[in-house]
C-alpha positions as CSV (number, residue, x, y, z in Angstrom):
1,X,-4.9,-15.8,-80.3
2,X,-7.4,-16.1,-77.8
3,X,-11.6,-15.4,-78.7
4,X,-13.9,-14.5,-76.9
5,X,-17.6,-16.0,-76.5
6,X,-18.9,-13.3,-78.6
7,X,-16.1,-13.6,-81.2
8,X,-17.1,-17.3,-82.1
9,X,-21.2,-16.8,-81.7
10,X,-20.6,-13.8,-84.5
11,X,-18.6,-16.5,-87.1
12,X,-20.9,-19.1,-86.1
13,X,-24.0,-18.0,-86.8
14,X,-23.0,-15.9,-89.7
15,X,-24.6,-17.0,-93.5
16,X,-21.8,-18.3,-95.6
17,X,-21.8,-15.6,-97.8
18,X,-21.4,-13.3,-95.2
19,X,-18.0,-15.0,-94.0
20,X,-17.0,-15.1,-97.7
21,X,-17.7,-11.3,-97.9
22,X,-16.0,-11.2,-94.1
23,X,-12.9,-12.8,-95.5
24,X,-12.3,-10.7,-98.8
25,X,-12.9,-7.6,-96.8
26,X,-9.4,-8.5,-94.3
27,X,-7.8,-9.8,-96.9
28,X,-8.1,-5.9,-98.1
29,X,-7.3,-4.4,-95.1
30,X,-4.5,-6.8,-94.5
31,X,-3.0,-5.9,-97.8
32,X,-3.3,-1.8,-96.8
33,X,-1.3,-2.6,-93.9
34,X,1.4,-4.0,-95.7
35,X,4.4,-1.4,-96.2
36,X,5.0,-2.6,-99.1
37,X,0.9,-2.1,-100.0
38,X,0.2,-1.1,-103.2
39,X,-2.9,0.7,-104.3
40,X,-4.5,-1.8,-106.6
41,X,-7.5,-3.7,-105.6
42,X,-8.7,-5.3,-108.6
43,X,-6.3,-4.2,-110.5
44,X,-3.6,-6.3,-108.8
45,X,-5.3,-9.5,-109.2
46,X,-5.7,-8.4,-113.0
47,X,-2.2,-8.0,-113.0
48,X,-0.8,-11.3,-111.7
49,X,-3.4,-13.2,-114.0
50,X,-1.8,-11.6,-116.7
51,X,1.5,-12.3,-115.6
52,X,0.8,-16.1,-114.9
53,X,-0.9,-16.6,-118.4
54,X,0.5,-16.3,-121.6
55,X,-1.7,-15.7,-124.4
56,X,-4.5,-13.8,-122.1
57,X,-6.7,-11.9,-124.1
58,X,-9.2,-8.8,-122.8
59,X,-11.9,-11.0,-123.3
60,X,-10.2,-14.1,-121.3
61,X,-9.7,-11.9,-118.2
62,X,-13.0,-10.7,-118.3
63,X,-14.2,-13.9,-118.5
64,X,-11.9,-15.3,-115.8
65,X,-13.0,-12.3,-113.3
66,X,-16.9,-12.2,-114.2
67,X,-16.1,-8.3,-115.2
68,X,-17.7,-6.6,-118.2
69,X,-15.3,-5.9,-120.8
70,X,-15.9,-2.1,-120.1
71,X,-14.2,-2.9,-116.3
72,X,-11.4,-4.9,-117.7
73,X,-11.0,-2.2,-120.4
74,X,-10.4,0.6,-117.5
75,X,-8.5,-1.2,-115.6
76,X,-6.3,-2.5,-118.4
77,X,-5.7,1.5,-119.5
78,X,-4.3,2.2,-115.7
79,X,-2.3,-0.8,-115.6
80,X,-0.7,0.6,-119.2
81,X,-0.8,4.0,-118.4
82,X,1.7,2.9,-114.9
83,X,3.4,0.6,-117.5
84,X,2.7,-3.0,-116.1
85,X,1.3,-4.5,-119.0
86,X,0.8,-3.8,-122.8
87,X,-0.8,-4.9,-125.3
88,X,0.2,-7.1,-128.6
89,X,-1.9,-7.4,-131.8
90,X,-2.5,-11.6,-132.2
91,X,-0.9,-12.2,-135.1
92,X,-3.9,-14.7,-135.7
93,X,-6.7,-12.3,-135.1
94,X,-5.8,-9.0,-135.9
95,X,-8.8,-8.0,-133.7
96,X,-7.6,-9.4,-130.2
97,X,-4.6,-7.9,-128.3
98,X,-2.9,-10.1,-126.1
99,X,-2.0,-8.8,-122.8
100,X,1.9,-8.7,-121.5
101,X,3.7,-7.7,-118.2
102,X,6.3,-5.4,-118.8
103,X,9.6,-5.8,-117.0
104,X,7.9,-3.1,-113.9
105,X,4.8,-5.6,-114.2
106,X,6.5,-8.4,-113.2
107,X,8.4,-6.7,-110.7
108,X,5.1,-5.6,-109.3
109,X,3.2,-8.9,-109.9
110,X,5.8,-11.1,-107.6
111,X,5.8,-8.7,-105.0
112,X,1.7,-9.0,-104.9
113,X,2.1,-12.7,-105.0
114,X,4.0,-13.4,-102.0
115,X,1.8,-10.4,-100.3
116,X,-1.0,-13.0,-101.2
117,X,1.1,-15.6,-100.3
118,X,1.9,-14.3,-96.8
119,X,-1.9,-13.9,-95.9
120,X,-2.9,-17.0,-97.0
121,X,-0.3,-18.6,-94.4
122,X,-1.6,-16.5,-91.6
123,X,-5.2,-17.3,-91.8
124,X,-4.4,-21.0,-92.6
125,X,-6.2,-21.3,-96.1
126,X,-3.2,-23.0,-96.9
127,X,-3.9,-26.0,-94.5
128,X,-7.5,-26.5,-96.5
129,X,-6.9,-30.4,-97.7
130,X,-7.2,-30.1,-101.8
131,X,-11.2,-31.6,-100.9
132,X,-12.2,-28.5,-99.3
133,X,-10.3,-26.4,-101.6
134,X,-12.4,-28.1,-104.7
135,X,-15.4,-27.7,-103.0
136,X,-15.0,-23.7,-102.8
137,X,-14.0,-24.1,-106.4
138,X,-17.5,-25.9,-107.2
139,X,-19.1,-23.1,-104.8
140,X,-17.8,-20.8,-107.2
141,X,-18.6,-22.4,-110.5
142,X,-22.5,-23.1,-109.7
143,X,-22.8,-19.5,-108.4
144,X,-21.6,-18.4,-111.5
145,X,-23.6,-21.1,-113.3
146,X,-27.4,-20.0,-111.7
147,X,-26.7,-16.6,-113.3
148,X,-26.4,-18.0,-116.5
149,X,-30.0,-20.0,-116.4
């Protein structure tokens, strides 16, 4: 792929946030132009945490995502009303509901995977060495942390 002059000054001198918010906006129009696209934004992501952990509570995914439990609690009702997940009374706090993909869930939650998958190959965040990769996680961890002080 060739850049222009331009191209490079603009990713250059661009704040880090701003290439973070940069990068999550493509990854979203990348996923639109898939034909196999899917109209789930956050909804997907919800979706393949569920399917990945067992045991996930409402209150674990809102914590994972940074989402008030009113968000998760929306989402949650779509993803059960199109019959990707349900929900389970714990059998060792009859208060919580774990969350489940159904069999159509984890259909779905594969195919958003290797969508996930597929863009992560093409912009090359797969060729981060695990350094950099911890470093973004540690990014993410203090910027969550400052909010808490």
């Amino acid at each position: 792929m060739t850049r222009n002059n331009d191209e490079i000054d603009k990713f250059d001198s661009m704040p880090f946030i701003s290439l973070i918010h940069h990068i999550s906006k493509n990854r979203l129009r990348y996923s639109i132009k898939n034909p196999n696209h899917v109209d789930m934004v956050h909804e997907g992501r919800y979706l393949m945490e569920i399917h990945k952990r067992k045991n996930l509570s409402q209150d674990d995914l809102a914590h994972t995502f940074g989402q008030s439990k009113g968000t998760i609690a929306k989402a949650l009702r779509k993803l059960e009303d199109k019959e990707y997940v349900e929900r389970e009374i714990d059998e060792n706090n009859r208060r919580k509901y774990i969350l489940k993909t159904t069999k159509k869930g984890d259909d779905l939650a594969v195919l958003l995977k290797k969508d996930l998958d597929e863009w992560e190959e093409h912009v090359g965040i797969n060729e981060l060495d695990e350094k950099s990769k911890r470093q973004l996680i540690e990014i993410a961890r203090k910027s969550e942390e400052i909010l808490k002080e």
